[in-house]
KOLTI-483943 format. One record per residue (C-alpha): residue in one letter; x, y, z. Coordinates in nm, 2 decimals, decimal comma. Layout:
<sedren><residuo>A</residuo><xx>X</xx><yy>Y</yy><zz>Z</zz></sedren>
...
END
This chain:
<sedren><residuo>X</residuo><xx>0,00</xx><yy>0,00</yy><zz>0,00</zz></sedren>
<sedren><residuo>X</residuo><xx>0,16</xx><yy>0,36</yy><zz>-0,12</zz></sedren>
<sedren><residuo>X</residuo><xx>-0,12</xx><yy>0,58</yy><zz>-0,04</zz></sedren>
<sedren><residuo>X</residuo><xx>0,01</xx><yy>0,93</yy><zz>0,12</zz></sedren>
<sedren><residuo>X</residuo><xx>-0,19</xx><yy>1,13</yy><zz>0,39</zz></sedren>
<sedren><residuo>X</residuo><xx>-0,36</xx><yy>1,33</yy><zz>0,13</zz></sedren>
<sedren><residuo>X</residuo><xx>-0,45</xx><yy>0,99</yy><zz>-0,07</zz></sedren>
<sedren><residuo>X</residuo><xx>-0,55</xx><yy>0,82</yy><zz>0,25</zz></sedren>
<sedren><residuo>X</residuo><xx>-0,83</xx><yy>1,13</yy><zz>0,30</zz></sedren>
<sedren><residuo>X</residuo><xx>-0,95</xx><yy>1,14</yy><zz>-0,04</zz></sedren>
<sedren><residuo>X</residuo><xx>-1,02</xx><yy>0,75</yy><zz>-0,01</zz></sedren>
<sedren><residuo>X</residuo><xx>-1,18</xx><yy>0,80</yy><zz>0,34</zz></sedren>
<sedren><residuo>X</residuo><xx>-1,44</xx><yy>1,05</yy><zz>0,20</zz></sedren>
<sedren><residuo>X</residuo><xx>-1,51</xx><yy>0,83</yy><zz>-0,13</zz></sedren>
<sedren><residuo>X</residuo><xx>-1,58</xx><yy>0,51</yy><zz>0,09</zz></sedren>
<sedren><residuo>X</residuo><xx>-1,79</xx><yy>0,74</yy><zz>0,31</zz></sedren>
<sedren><residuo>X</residuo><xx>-1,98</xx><yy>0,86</yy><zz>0,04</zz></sedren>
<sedren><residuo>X</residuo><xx>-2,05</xx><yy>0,49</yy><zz>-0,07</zz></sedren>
<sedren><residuo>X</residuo><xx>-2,12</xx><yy>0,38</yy><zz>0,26</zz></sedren>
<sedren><residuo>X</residuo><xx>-2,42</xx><yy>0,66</yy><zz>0,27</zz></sedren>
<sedren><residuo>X</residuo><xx>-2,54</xx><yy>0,59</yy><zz>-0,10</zz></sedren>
<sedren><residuo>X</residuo><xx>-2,58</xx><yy>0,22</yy><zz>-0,04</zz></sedren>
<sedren><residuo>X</residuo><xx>-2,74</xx><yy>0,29</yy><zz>0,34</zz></sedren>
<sedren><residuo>X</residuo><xx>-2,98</xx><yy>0,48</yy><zz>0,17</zz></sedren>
<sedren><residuo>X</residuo><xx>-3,05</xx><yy>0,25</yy><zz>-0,20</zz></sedren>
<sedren><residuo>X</residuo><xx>-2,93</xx><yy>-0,05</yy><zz>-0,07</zz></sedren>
<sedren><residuo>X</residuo><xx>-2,63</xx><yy>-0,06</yy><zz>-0,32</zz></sedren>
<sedren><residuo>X</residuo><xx>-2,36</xx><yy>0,19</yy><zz>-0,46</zz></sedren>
<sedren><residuo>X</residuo><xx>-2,06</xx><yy>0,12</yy><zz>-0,20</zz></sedren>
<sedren><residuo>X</residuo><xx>-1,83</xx><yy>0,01</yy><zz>-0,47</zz></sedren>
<sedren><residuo>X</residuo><xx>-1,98</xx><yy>0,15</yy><zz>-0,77</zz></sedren>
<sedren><residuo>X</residuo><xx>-1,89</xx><yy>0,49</yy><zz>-0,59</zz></sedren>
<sedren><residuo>X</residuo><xx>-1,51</xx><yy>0,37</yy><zz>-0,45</zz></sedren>
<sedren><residuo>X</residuo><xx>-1,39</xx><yy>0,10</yy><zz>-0,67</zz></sedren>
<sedren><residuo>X</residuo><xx>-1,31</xx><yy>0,39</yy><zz>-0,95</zz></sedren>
<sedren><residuo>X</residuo><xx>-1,20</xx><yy>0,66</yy><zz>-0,74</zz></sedren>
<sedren><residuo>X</residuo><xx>-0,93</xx><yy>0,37</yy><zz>-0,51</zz></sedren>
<sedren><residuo>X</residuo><xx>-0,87</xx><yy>0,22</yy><zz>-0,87</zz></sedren>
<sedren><residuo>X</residuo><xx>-0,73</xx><yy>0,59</yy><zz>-0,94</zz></sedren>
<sedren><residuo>X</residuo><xx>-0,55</xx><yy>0,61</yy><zz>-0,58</zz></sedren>
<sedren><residuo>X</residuo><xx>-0,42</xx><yy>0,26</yy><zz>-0,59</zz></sedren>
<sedren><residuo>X</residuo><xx>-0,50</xx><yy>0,02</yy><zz>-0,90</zz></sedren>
<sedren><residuo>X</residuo><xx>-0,37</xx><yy>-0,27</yy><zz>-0,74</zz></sedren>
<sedren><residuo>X</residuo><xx>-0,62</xx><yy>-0,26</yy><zz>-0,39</zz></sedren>
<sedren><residuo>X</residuo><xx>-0,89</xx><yy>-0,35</yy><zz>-0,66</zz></sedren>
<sedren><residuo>X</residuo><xx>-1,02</xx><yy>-0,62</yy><zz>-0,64</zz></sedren>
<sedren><residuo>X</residuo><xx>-0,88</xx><yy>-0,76</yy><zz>-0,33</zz></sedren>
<sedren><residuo>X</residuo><xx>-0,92</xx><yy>-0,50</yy><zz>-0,10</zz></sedren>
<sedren><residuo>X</residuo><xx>-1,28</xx><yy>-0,41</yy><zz>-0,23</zz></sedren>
<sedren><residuo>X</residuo><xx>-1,39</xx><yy>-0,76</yy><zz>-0,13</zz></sedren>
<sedren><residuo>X</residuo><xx>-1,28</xx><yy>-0,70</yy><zz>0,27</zz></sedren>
<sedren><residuo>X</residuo><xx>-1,41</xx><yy>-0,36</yy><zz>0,24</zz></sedren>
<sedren><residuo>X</residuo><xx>-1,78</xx><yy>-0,36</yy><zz>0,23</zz></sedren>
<sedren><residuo>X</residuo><xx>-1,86</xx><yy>-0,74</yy><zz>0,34</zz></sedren>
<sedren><residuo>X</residuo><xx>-1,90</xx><yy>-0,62</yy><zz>0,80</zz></sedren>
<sedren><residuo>X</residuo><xx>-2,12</xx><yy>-0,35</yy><zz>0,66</zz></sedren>
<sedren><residuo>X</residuo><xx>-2,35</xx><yy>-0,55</yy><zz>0,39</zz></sedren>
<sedren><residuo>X</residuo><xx>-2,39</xx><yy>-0,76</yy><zz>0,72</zz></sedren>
<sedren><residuo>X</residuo><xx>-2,49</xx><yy>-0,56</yy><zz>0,96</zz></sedren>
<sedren><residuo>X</residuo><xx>-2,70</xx><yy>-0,40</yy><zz>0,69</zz></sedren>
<sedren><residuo>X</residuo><xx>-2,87</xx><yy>-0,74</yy><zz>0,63</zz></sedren>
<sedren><residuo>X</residuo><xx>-2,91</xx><yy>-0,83</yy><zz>1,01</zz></sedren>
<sedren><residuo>X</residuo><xx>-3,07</xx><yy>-0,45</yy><zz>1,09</zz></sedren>
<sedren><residuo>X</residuo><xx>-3,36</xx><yy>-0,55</yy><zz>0,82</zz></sedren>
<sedren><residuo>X</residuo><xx>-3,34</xx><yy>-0,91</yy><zz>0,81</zz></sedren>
<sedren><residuo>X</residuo><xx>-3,70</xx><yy>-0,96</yy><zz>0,84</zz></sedren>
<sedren><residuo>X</residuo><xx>-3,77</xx><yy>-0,81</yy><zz>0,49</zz></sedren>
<sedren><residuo>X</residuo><xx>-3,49</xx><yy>-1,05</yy><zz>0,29</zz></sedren>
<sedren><residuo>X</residuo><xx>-3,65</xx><yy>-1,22</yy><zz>-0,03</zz></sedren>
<sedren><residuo>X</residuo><xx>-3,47</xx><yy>-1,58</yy><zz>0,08</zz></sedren>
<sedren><residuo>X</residuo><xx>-3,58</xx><yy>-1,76</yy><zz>-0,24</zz></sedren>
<sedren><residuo>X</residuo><xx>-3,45</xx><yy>-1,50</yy><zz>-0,45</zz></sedren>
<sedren><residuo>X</residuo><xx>-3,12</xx><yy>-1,49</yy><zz>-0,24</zz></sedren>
<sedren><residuo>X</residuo><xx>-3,07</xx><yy>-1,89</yy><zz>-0,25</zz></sedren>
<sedren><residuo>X</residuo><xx>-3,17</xx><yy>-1,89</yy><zz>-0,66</zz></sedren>
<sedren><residuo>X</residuo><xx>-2,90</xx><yy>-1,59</yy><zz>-0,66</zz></sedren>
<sedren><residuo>X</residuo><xx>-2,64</xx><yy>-1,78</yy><zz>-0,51</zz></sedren>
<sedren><residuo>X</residuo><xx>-2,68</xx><yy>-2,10</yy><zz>-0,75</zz></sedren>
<sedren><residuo>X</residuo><xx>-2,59</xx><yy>-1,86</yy><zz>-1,02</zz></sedren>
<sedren><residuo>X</residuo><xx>-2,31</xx><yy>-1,62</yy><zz>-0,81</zz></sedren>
<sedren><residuo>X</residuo><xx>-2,08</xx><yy>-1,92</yy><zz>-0,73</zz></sedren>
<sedren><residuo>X</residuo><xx>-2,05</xx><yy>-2,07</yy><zz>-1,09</zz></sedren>
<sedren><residuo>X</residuo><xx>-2,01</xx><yy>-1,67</yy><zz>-1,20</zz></sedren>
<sedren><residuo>X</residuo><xx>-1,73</xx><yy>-1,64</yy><zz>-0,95</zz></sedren>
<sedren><residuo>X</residuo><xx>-1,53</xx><yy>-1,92</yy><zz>-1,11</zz></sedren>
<sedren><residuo>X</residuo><xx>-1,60</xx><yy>-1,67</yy><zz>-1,47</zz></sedren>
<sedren><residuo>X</residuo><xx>-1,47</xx><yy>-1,43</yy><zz>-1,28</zz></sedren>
<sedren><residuo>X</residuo><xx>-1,14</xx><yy>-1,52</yy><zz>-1,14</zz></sedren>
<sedren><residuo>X</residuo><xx>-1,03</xx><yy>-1,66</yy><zz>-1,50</zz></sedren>
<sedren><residuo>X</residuo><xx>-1,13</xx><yy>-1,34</yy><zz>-1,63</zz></sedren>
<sedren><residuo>X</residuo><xx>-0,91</xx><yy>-1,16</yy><zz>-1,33</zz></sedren>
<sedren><residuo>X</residuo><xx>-0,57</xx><yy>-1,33</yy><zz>-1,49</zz></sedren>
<sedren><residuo>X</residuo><xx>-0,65</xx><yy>-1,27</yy><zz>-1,85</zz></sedren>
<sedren><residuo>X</residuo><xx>-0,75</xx><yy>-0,86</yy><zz>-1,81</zz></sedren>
<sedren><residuo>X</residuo><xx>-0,56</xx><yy>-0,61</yy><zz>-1,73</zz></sedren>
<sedren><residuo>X</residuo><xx>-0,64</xx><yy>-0,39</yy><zz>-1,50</zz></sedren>
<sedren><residuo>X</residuo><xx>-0,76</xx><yy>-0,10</yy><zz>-1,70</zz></sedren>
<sedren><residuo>X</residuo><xx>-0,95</xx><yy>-0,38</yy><zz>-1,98</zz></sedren>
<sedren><residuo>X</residuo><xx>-1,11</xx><yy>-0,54</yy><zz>-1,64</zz></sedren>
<sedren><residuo>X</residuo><xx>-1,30</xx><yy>-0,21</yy><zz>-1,54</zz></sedren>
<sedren><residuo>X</residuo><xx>-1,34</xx><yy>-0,13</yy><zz>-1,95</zz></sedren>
<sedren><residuo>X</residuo><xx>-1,51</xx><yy>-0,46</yy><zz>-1,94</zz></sedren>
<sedren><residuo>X</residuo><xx>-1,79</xx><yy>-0,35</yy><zz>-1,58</zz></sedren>
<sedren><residuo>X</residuo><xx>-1,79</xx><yy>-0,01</yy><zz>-1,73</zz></sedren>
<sedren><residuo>X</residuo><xx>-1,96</xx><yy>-0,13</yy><zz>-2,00</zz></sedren>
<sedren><residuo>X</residuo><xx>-2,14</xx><yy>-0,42</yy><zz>-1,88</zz></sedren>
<sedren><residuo>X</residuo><xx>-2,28</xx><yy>-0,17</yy><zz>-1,64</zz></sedren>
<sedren><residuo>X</residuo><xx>-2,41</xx><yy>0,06</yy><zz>-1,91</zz></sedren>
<sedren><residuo>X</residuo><xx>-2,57</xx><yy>-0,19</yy><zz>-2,11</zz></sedren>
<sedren><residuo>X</residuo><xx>-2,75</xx><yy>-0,36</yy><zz>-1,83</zz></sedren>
<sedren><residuo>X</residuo><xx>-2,88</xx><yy>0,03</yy><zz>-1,74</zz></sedren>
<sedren><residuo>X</residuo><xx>-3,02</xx><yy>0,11</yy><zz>-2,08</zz></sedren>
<sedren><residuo>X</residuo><xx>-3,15</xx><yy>-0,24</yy><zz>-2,13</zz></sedren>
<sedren><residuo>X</residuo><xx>-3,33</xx><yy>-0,21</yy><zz>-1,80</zz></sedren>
<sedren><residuo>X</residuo><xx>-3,46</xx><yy>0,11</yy><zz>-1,84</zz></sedren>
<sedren><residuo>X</residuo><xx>-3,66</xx><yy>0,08</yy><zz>-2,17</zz></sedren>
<sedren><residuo>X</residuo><xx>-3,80</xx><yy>-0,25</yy><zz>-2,06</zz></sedren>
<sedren><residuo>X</residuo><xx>-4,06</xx><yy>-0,32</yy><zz>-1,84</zz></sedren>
<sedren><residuo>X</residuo><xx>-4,04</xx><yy>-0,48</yy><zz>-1,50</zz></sedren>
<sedren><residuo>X</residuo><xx>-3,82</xx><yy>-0,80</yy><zz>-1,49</zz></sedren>
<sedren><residuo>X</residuo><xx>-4,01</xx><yy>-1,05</yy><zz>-1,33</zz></sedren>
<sedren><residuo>X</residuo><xx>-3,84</xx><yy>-1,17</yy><zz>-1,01</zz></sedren>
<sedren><residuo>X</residuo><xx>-3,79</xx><yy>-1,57</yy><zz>-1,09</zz></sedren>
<sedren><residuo>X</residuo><xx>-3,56</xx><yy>-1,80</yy><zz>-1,13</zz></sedren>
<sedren><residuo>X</residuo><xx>-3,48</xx><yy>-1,78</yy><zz>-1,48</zz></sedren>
<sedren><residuo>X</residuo><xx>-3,41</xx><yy>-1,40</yy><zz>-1,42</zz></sedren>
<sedren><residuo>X</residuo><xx>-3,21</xx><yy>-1,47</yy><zz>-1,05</zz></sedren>
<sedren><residuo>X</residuo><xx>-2,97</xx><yy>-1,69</yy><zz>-1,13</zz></sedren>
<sedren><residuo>X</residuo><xx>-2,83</xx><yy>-1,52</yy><zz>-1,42</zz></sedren>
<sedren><residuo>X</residuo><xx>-2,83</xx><yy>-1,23</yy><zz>-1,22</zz></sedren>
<sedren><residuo>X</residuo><xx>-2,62</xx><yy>-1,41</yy><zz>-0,96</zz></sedren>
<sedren><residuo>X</residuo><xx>-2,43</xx><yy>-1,54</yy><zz>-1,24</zz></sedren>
<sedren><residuo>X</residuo><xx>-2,35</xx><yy>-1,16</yy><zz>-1,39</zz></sedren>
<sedren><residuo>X</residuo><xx>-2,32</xx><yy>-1,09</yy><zz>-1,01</zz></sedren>
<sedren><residuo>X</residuo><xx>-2,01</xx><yy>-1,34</yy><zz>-0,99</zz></sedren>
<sedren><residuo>X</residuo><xx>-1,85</xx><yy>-1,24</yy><zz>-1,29</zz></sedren>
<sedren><residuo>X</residuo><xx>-1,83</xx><yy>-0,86</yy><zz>-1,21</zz></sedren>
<sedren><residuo>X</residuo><xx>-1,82</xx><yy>-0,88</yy><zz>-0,83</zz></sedren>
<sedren><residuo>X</residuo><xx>-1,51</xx><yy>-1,11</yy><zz>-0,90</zz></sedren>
<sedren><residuo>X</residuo><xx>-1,32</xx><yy>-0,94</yy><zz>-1,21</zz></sedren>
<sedren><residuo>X</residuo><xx>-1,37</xx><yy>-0,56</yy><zz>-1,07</zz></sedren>
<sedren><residuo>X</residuo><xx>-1,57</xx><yy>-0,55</yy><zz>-0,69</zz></sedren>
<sedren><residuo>X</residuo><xx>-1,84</xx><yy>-0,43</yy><zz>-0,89</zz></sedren>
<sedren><residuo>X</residuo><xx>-2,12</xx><yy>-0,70</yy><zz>-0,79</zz></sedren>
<sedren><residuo>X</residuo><xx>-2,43</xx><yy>-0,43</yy><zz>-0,71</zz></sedren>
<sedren><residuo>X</residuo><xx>-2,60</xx><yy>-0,34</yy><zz>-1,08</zz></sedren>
<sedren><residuo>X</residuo><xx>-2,74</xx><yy>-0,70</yy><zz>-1,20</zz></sedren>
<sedren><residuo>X</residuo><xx>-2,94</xx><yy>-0,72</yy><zz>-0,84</zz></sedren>
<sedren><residuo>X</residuo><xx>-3,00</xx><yy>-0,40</yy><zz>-0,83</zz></sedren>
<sedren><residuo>X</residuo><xx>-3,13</xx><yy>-0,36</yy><zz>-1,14</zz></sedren>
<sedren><residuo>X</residuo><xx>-3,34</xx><yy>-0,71</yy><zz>-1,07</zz></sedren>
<sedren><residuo>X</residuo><xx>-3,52</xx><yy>-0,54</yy><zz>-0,78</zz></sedren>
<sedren><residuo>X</residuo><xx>-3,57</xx><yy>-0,24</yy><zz>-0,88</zz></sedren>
<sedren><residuo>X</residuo><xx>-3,96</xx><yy>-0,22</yy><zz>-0,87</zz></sedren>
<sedren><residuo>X</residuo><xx>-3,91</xx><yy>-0,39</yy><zz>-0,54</zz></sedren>
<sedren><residuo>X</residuo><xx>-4,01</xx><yy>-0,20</yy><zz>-0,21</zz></sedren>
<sedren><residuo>X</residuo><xx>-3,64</xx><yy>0,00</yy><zz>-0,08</zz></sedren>
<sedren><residuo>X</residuo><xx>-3,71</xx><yy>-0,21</yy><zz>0,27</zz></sedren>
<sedren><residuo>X</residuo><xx>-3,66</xx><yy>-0,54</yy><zz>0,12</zz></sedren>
<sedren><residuo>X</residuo><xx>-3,42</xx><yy>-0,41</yy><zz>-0,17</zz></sedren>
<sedren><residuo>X</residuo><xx>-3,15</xx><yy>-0,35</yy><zz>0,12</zz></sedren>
<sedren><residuo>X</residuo><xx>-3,14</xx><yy>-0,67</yy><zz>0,32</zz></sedren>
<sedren><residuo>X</residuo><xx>-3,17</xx><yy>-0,87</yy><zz>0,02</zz></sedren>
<sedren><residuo>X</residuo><xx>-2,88</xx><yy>-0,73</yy><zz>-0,21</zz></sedren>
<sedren><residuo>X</residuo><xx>-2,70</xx><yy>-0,67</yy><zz>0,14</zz></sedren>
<sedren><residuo>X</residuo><xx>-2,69</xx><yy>-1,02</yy><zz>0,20</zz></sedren>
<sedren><residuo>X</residuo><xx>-2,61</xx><yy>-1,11</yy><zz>-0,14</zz></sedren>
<sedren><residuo>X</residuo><xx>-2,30</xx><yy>-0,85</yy><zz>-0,13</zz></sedren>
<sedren><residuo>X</residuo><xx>-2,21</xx><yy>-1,04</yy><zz>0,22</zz></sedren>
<sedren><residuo>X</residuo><xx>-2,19</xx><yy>-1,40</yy><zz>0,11</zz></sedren>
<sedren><residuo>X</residuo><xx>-2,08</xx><yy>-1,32</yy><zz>-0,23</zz></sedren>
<sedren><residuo>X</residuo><xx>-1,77</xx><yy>-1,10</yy><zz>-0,07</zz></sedren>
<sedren><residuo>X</residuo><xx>-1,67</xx><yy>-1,38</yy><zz>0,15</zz></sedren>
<sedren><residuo>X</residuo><xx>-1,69</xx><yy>-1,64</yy><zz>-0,17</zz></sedren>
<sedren><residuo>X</residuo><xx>-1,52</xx><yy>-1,42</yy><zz>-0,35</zz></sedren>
<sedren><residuo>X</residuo><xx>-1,21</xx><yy>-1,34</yy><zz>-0,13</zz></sedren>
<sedren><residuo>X</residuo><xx>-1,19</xx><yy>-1,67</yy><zz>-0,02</zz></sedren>
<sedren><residuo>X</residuo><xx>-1,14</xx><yy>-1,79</yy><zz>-0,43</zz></sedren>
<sedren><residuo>X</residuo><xx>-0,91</xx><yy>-1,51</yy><zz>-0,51</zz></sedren>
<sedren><residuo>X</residuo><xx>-0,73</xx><yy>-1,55</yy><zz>-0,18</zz></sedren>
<sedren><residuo>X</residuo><xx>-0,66</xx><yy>-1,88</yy><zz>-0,28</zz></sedren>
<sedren><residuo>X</residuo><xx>-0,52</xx><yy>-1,75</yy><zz>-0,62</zz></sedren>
<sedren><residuo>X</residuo><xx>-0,30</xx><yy>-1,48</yy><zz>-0,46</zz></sedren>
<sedren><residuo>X</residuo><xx>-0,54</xx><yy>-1,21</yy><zz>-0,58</zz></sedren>
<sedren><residuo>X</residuo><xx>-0,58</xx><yy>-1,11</yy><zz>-0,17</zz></sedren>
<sedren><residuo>X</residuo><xx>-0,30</xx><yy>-1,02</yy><zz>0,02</zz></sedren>
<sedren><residuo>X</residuo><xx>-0,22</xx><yy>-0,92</yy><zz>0,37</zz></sedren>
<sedren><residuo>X</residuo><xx>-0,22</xx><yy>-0,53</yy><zz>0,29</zz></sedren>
<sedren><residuo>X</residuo><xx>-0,56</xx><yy>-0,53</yy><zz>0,16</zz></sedren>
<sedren><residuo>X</residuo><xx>-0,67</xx><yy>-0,67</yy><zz>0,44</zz></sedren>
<sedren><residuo>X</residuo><xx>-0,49</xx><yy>-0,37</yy><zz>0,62</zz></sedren>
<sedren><residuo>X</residuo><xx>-0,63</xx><yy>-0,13</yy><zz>0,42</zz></sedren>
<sedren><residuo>X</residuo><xx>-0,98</xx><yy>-0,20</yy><zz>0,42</zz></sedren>
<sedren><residuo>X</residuo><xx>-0,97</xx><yy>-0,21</yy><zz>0,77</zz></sedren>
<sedren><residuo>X</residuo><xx>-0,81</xx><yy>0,15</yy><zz>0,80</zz></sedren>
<sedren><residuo>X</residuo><xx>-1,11</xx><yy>0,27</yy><zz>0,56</zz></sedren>
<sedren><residuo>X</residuo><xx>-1,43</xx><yy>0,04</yy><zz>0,71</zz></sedren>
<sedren><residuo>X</residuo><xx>-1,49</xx><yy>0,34</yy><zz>0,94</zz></sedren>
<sedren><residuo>X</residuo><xx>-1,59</xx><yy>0,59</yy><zz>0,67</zz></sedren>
<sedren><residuo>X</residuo><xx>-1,80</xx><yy>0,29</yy><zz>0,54</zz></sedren>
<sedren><residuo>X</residuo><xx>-1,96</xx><yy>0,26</yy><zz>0,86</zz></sedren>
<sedren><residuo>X</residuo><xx>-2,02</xx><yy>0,66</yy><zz>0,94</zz></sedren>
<sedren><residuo>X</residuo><xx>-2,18</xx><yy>0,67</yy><zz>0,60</zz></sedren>
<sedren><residuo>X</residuo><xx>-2,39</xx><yy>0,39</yy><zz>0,65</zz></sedren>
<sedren><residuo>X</residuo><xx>-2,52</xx><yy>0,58</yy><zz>0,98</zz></sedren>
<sedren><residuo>X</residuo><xx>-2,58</xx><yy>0,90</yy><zz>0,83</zz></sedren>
<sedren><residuo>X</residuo><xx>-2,75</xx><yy>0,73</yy><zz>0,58</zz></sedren>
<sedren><residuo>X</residuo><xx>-3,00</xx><yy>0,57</yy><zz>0,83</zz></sedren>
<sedren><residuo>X</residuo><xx>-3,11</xx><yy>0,92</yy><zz>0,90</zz></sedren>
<sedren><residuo>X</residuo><xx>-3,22</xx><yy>1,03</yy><zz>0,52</zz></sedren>
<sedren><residuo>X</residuo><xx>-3,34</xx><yy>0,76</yy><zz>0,36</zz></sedren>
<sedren><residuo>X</residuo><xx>-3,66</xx><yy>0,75</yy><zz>0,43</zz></sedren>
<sedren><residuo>X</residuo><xx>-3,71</xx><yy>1,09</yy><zz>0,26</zz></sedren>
<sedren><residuo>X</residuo><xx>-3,64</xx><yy>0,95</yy><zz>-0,09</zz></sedren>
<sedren><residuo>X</residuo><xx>-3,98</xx><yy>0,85</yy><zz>-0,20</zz></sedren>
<sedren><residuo>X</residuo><xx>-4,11</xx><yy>0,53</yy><zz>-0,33</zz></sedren>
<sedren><residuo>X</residuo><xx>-4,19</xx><yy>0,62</yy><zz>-0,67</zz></sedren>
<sedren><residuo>X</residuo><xx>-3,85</xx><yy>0,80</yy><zz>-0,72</zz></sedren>
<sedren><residuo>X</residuo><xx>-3,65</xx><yy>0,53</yy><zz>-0,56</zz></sedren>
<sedren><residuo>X</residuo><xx>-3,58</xx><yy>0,35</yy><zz>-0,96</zz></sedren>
<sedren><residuo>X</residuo><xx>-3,50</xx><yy>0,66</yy><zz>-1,10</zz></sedren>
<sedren><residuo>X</residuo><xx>-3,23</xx><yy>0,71</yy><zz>-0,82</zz></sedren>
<sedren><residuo>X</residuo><xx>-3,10</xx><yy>0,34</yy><zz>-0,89</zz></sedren>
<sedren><residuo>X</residuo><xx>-3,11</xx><yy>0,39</yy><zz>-1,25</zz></sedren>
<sedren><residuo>X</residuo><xx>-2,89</xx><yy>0,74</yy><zz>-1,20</zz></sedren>
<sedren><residuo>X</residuo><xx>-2,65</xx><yy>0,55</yy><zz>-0,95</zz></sedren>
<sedren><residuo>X</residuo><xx>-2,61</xx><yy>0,22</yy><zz>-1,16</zz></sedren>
<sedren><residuo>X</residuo><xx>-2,54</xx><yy>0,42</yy><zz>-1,48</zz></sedren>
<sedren><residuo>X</residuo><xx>-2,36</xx><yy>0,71</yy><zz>-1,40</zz></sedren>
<sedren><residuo>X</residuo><xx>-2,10</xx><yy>0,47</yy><zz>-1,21</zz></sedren>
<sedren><residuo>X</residuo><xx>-2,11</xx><yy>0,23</yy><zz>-1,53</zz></sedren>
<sedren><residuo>X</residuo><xx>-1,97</xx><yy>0,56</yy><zz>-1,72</zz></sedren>
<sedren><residuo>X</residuo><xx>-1,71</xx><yy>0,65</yy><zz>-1,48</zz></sedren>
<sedren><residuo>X</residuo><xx>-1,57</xx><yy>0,32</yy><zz>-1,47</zz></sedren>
<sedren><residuo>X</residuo><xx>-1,57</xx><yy>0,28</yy><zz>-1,86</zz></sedren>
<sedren><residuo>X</residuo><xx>-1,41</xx><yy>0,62</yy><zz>-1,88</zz></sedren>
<sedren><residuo>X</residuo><xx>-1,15</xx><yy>0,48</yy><zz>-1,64</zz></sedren>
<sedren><residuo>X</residuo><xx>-1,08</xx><yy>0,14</yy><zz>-1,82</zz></sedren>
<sedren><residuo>X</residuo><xx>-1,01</xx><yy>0,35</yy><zz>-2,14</zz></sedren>
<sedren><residuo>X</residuo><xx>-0,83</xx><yy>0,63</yy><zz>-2,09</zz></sedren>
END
């Protein structure tokens, strides 16, 4: 890790501002820092993004964890753990710039696919491949939030958190523990997602205090802006 003070601040403020835009959507922790710390330090992503936001997507999933869709979590999984295997071949043959090139744009697609078309219905021909897009991104860049998010959203914000939180949680700890056994997580990514889970975590609490002000019917427009406008950022950032 070769961050300076300054660095160090600037990745403190992005985390916190993904911790408060996924405790108020449900999603958005990495779409928000995995560009900006890809900027700071290319080679904490992805191994320090998968420490980074799996304590929070628990305790996320634990504070509502009456309201978790559990048959769309388990058909989820059944597609996230053959995507992760996707993934972490994909991690050795991109670079690091062609790996966020190839989220950026998967992220951009998926937005203006979802967009024009009506509701997805929430089944399991439509959740596993979600899981399985899930793996694949979640793994090649930390990116694992648009496919589910973009799933859910016509679904209630209340069971949109818990659900994609404990998605994000067991999916984190697959991945890390596949790329760990790769070499892909190493002991200073570790280190440095534990010196940034507290701007996570004040985020996350602000959060708790606004987001009930964002009202139902606006609640897919503001996961349509978040999803998209990080799928740009991250393409931007893959090819320039």
């Amino acid at each position: 890790m070769h961050l300076t003070g300054l660095e160090l601040a600037i990745a403190l403020a992005v985390v916190f501002a993904g911790g408060f835009v996924q405790g108020s959507v449900g999603f958005g922790l990495n779409l928000v820092a995995v560009p900006a710390i890809a900027l700071l330090e290319p080679a904490a992503v992805p191994g320090a993004m998968f420490l980074l936001g799996t304590p929070m997507s628990l305790l996320m999933a634990w504070h509502e964890r009456d309201h978790i869709d559990w048959p769309g979590v388990r058909a989820m999984t059944a597609g996230r753990l053959p995507g992760t295997l996707v993934g972490l071949w994909l991690l050795h043959v991109l670079t690091g710039d062609r790996r966020l090139l190839f989220v950026g744009l998967s992220v951009i697609a998926a937005t203006v696919v979802t967009a024009l078309a009506p509701e997805i219905p929430r089944r399991g021909r439509t959740q596993i491949p979600a899981g399985l897009a899930t793996g694949i991104t979640g793994t090649v860049a930390g990116i694992d939030g648009p496919p589910l998010a973009l799933l859910y959203q016509h679904a209630p914000a209340w069971v949109v958190r818990p659900t994609l939180a404990t998605m994000f949680a067991m999916g984190g700890i697959v991945s890390a523990s596949v790329a760990a056994t790769s070499g892909d997580v190493r002991g200073w990514h570790l280190l440095l997602s534990a010196v940034l889970f507290p701007g996570i975590l004040a985020g996350n609490i602000v959060a708790r205090r606004f987001r009930h002000r964002i009202p139902t019917a606006w609640f897919r427009i503001v996961v349509l802006i978040v999803v998209g406008t990080a799928g740009v950022v991250t393409t931007l950032r893959g090819a320039l």
